[in-house]
N, C-alpha and C positions, 0 to 999 in steps of 0.2 A: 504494500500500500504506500503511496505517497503523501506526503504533505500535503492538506486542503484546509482549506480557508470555511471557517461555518459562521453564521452571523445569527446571529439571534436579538429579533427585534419586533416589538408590540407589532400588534396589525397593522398601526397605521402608519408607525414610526419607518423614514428613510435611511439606507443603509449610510454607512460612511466609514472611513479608517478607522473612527473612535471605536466602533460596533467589532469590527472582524477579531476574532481570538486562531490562533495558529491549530491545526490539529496533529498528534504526536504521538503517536504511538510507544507505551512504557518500554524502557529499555529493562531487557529481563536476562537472567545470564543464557538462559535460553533461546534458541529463537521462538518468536509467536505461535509458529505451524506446529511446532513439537508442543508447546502448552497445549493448544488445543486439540491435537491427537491425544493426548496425554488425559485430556480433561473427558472427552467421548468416550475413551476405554474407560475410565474411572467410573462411568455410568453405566457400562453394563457390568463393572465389578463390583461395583461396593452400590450402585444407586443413585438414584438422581437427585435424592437431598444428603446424600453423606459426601457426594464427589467434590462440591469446594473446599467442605470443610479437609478433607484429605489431599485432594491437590493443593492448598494453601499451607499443609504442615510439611508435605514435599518440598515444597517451594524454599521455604522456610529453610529445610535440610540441604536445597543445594546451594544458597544463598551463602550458608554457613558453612560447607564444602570452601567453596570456592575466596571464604575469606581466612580459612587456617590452613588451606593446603599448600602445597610448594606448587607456586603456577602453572611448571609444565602436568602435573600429578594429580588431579582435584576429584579421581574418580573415586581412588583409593577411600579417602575420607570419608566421601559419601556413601561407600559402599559400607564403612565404619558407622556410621550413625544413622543407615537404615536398618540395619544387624541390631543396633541396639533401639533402635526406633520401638516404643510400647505402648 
């Protein structure tokens, strides 16, 4: 996806510079297409109201991977604190 432009303004109100906000996609250590494959399987494994809550504590664990690990190495870790994941 690219950068777009969304404006958000009353019915009557004219658009202007003031009005446009940038749109931006979160930077995640992952890419986006792997969350969201990640987030569909999590739905037929665990369900469709438990899978944020599960993919946000993944998230979480590679977050924290990738900020104790030796940078070329971060799988290690996280393979470390899914093993211990409870």
């Amino acid at each position: 996806m690219k950068g777009e432009y969304w404006i958000a303004l009353p019915p009557e109100a004219e658009p202007s510079k003031e009005n446009e906000i940038k749109f931006k996609i979160p930077e995640r250590p992952i890419p986006l297409r792997y969350w969201l494959t990640l987030r569909e399987e999590l739905r037929r494994v665990v369900g469709y109201y438990d899978r944020d809550a599960v993919l946000e504590d993944f998230m979480k664990l590679v977050d924290r991977a990738y900020k104790e690990a030796p940078p070329d190495n971060p799988k290690e870790k996280l393979h470390d604190l899914i093993t211990g994941y409870a």
